[in-house]
C-alpha angles and dihedrals in degrees: 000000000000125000127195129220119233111279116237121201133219134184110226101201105133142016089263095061088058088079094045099055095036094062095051090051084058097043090061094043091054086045085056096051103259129169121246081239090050091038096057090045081056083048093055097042091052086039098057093028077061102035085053088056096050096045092040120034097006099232142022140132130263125209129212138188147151114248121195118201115187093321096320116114143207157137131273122192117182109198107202122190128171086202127131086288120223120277095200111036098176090059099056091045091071117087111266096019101124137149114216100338081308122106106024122124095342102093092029096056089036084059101048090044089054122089076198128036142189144151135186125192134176125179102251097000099078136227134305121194135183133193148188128184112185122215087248108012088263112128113217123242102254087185082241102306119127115192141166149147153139134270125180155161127262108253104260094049136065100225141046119238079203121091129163123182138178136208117197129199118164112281096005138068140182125197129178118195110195135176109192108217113270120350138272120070107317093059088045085055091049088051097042090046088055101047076046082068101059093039092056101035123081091196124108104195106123087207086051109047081050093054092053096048087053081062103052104045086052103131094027127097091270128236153222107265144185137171134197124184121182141203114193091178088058085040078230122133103193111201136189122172131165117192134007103332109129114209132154138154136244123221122181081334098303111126113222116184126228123227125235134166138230130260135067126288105230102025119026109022110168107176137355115201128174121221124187125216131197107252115193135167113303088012110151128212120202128192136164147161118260085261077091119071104234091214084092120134120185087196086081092067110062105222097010101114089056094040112105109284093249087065094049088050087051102049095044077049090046105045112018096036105128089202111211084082138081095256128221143174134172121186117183127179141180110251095158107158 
């Protein structure tokens, strides 16, 4: 199982927002039982992720939560830029190399200090950079998967009425995407009751699970709902979605829509049918709220599919957000060894 904090979001503009943002990441850390030690390491990595923006794109935003696998716990920063980007990653990642005062230890320091590790660059299109920094630099058996993404509020509230969760057991997982109908914090209670549903249920019908969300929001505003369940051992993703919710799956790069159908879970729930997918080894499933524009193509970012699943979530935030939404996204592939 592995359950994520809630992400908070911060704009990095100017040498004054790093402190801000620096402190939060260690509060967390401390809430999640650092060490000082640990925690300062938490303190440099948002430091330099920050520090980066600033020098090299001149602003950004930088995303922090607390992540829980199978009782481990830690840390994950996500450091988004809409800069010049970098044409040779490898190269800024060694100590020195710097363009312009920009790139120097920074990377370098941010890698060794991450239990995980990713960056993502195109020329023009800026940098996206994810880290994880374990309790104990142990990094926690996902059974293979290997999951992120982003959910959060719509500007003018504190709170998302979108919400996404996963539950992992071996071989099997199953994944609800939900956006609770307007924003603010009923649509925030529609959302959370139906993650509750997944996290609760052994079952791994997709039709099911759905049904059973339709029951308990029941009495909430509704929501938008899909629900993905997948058996690597039977190579077979089964899939059921009502309402606006965009997912598809990508197999050897090639992008292959799911099917949902309209209505509101919770309320008007028309018709629950259940598709069923091919899953293999590095597919990748992708779902998101309509705060993402659904006229994406990863085929315009050379790497990206195979990138970890926290970049992808950042570039389709970062650059197909509407935003006048809740926003979120949920990438998922198949890393079994």
């Amino acid at each position: 199982m592995i359950e994520f904090g809630v992400q908070r979001r911060y704009r990095i503009t100017e040498q004054t927002e790093i402190a801000p943002v620096r402190r939060a990441a260690c509060s967390i850390a401390a809430n999640c039982g650092f060490s000082e030690s640990r925690n300062g390491d938490v303190a440099l990595v948002v430091t330099e992720a920050a520090t980066n923006i600033l020098k090299f794109a001149t602003h950004g935003e930088i995303l922090i939560r607390s992540i829980e696998c199978n009782g481990v716990f830690g840390v994950e920063i996500l450091a988004i830029d809409s800069g010049p980007g970098m044409a040779n990653i490898s190269h800024h990642m060694k100590d020195g190399n710097s363009t312009a005062g920009t790139y120097g230890l920074g990377l370098g320091s941010i890698e060794r200090l991450s239990d995980e590790f990713d960056i993502y660059s195109s020329s023009d299109k800026g940098v996206v950079l994810f880290s994880i920094l374990w309790k104990n630099r142990t990094i926690p058996d996902n059974e293979g998967w290997e999951s992120g993404g982003i959910c959060l509020p719509i500007e003018s509230e504190i709170v998302s009425g979108d919400a996404w969760a996963l539950r992992i057991h071996e071989s099997e997982c199953a994944l609800i995407i939900s956006d609770g109908l307007g924003h603010g914090q009923a649509a925030a209670d529609a959302s959370n009751e139906a993650t509750r549903v997944i996290n609760s249920n052994a079952d791994m019908s997709a039709a099911i699970l759905l049904q059973k969300t339709h029951t308990a929001l029941r009495g909430t505003r509704g929501a938008a709902v899909a629900i993905a369940c997948i058996d690597r051992d039977q190579s077979i993703l089964h899939f059921a979605g009502v309402g606006n919710i965009a997912a598809c799956v990508l197999d050897n790069g090639i992008r292959k829509h799911l099917i949902s159908h309209n209505g509101i879970v919770g309320n008007n729930l028309r018709k629950v049918q259940e598709f069923n997918q091919s899953w293999a080894f590095n597919s990748v499933f992708i779902g998101h709220s309509d705060g993402i524009n659904t006229r994406w193509d990863l085929e315009q970012y050379p790497g990206l599919s195979e990138a970890h699943p926290n970049l992808i979530a950042g570039v389709l935030y970062r650059d197909f957000s509407r935003g006048h939404d809740d926003v979120s996204v949920l990438v998922l592939r198949d890393k079994r060894p």
